[in-house]
N, C-alpha and C positions, 0 to 999 in steps of 0.2 A: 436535396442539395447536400453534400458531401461539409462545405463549409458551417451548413446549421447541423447537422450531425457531429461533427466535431467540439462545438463552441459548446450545445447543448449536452453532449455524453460527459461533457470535463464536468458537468454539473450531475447527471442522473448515475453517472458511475457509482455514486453512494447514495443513491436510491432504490427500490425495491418495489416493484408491486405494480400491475398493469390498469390502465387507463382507458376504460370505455368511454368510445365515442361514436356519438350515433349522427353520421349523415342525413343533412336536411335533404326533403324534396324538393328539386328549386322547378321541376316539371309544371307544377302547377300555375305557377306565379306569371307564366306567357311565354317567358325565355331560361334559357338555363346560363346559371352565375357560373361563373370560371376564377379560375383563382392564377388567372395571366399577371401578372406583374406590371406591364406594357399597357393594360385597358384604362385602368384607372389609379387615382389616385384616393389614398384610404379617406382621407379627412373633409366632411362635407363644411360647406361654408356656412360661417356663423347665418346669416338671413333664414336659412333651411333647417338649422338646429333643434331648433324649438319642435321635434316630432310629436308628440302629443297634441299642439296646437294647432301647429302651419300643416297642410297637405303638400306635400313634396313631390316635383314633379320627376317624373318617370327614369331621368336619368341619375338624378338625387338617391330618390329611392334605391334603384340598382347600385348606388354605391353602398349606402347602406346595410343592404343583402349581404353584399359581398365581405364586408367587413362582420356583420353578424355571423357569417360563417364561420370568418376566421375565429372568432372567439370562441363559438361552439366548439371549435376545432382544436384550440389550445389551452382553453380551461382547466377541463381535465388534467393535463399536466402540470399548470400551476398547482391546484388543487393538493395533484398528490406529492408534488416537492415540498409542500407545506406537511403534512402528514409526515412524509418520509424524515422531514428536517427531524420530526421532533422524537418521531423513534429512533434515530441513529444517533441524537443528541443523548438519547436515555439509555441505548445501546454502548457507547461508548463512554457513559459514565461506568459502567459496570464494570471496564476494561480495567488491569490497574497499569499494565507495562507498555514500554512504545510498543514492544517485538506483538503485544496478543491484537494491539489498536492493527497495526502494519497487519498482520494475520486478516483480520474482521473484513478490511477494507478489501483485500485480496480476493477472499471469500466474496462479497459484493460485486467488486467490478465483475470477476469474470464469471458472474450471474447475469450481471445487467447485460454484458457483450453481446449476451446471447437476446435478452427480452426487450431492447431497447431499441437497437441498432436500426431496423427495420423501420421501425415506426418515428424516429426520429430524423432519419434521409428522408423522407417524404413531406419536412415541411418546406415549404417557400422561405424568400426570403421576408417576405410582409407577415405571414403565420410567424419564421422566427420574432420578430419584430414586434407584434401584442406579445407572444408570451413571457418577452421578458418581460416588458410591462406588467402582466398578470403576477409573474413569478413575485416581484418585489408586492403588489397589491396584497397576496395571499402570505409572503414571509416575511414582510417588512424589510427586507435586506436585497438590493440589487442583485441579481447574478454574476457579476462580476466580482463581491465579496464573496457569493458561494463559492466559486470557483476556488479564491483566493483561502479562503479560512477552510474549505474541503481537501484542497490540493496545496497550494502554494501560490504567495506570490506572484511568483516569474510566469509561474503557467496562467496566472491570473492575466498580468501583464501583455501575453504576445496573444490568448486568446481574445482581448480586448481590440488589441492591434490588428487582428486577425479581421475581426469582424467588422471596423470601422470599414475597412475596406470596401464592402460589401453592405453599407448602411445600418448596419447593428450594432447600437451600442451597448456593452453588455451593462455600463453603470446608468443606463436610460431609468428613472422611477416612475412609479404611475401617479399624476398628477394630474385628478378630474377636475380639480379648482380652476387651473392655468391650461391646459392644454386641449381643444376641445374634441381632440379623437378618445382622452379620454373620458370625458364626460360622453360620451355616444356609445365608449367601451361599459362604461357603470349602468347607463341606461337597458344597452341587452342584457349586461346580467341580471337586472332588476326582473324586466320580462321576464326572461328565463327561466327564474327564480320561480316566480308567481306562477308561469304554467306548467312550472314541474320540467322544462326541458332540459333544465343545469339541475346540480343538487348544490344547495346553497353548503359553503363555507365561511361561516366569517371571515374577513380581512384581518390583516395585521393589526390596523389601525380604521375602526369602525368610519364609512362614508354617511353623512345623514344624505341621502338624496332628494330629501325636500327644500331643505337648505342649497343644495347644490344646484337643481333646477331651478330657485329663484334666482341662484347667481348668475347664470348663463342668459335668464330673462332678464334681467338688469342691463346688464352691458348689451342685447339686444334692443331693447328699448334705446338706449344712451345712441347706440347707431342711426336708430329711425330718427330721431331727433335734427 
């Protein structure tokens, strides 16, 4: 999609460095997931959350797939915005004048033009949508500050406007406490984590998931009630 390609390159234009991602088999599983926008909707309902515990029925589960793919699938790039943040932060200490920073930057974009481009038209509007979530999870800072403090303002500004449009917020945060796509988003990293399918990153801002899974069980208990 041309509008996540744009909203996302204002951001990876001062990033560097390619992102392996490895497609799931969804062959196995009975049906194959799709990543239609039109099928379903990302967030399962609290009753069903509790995966660990409850068995989810068939169509629950499929939503779940679908959205653990998305993750698998934008990870990586949060992952390495966080990386990249912190070498072009120690990069451009080094710099002393605007004219060598303006140089550095020039150098960068029209690197990325070429290594990015490609691979960032290809997300959906629901993939854009976790990874700015991720983005802020991994840099502690929303992508619409990246934008903003990489670029400017204004471009901060219309790229925002840009993307509400189209359901994407760029100053969206990842909030596993309150929001429960993303407590379902911290759960598959957790997976993923443990079977080696992600390569763990710390967060900005350490999640205890044991803590967090009693709190999602709280307020479901509080419902059965």
């Amino acid at each position: 999609m041309k509008l996540i390609k744009f909203l996302l390159f204002c951001l990876f234009t001062t990033l560097s460095a390619n992102a392996q991602v490895i497609p799931q088999d969804t062959t196995k599983m009975g049906y194959e997931l799709e990543d239609d926008e039109s099928i379903l909707n990302d967030t399962i309902q609290l009753p069903e959350v509790l995966i660990y515990k409850e068995k989810m029925d068939p169509e629950a589960r499929k939503q779940f797939l679908i959205l653990q793919n998305r993750v698998y699938k934008t990870y990586p790039y949060a992952k390495l915005a966080s990386e990249r943040l912190s070498n072009l932060n120690k990069g451009m200490a080094n710099l002393k004048t605007n004219k060598e920073k303006k140089r550095y930057f020039k150098i960068v974009e029209n690197y990325l033009s070429d290594e990015f481009e490609a691979k960032l038209k290809k997300l959906s509007r629901k993939q854009g949508q976790i990874l700015v979530k991720l983005i802020h999870r991994q840099t502690g800072t929303t992508t619409y500050e990246l934008v903003r403090n990489l670029k400017s303002g204004w471009k901060a500004f219309w790229s925002n406007t840009a993307a509400s449009m189209f359901d994407i917020n760029l100053k969206t945060k990842y909030a596993p406490f309150d929001v429960n796509e993303d407590y379902l988003i911290e759960t598959i990293l957790v997976r993923a984590f443990d079977s080696g399918r992600l390569q763990n990153q710390n967060p900005a801002k350490p999640v205890d998931y044991s803590n967090l899974t009693d709190s999602w069980e709280s307020r479901a208990e509080k419902l059965k009630k």
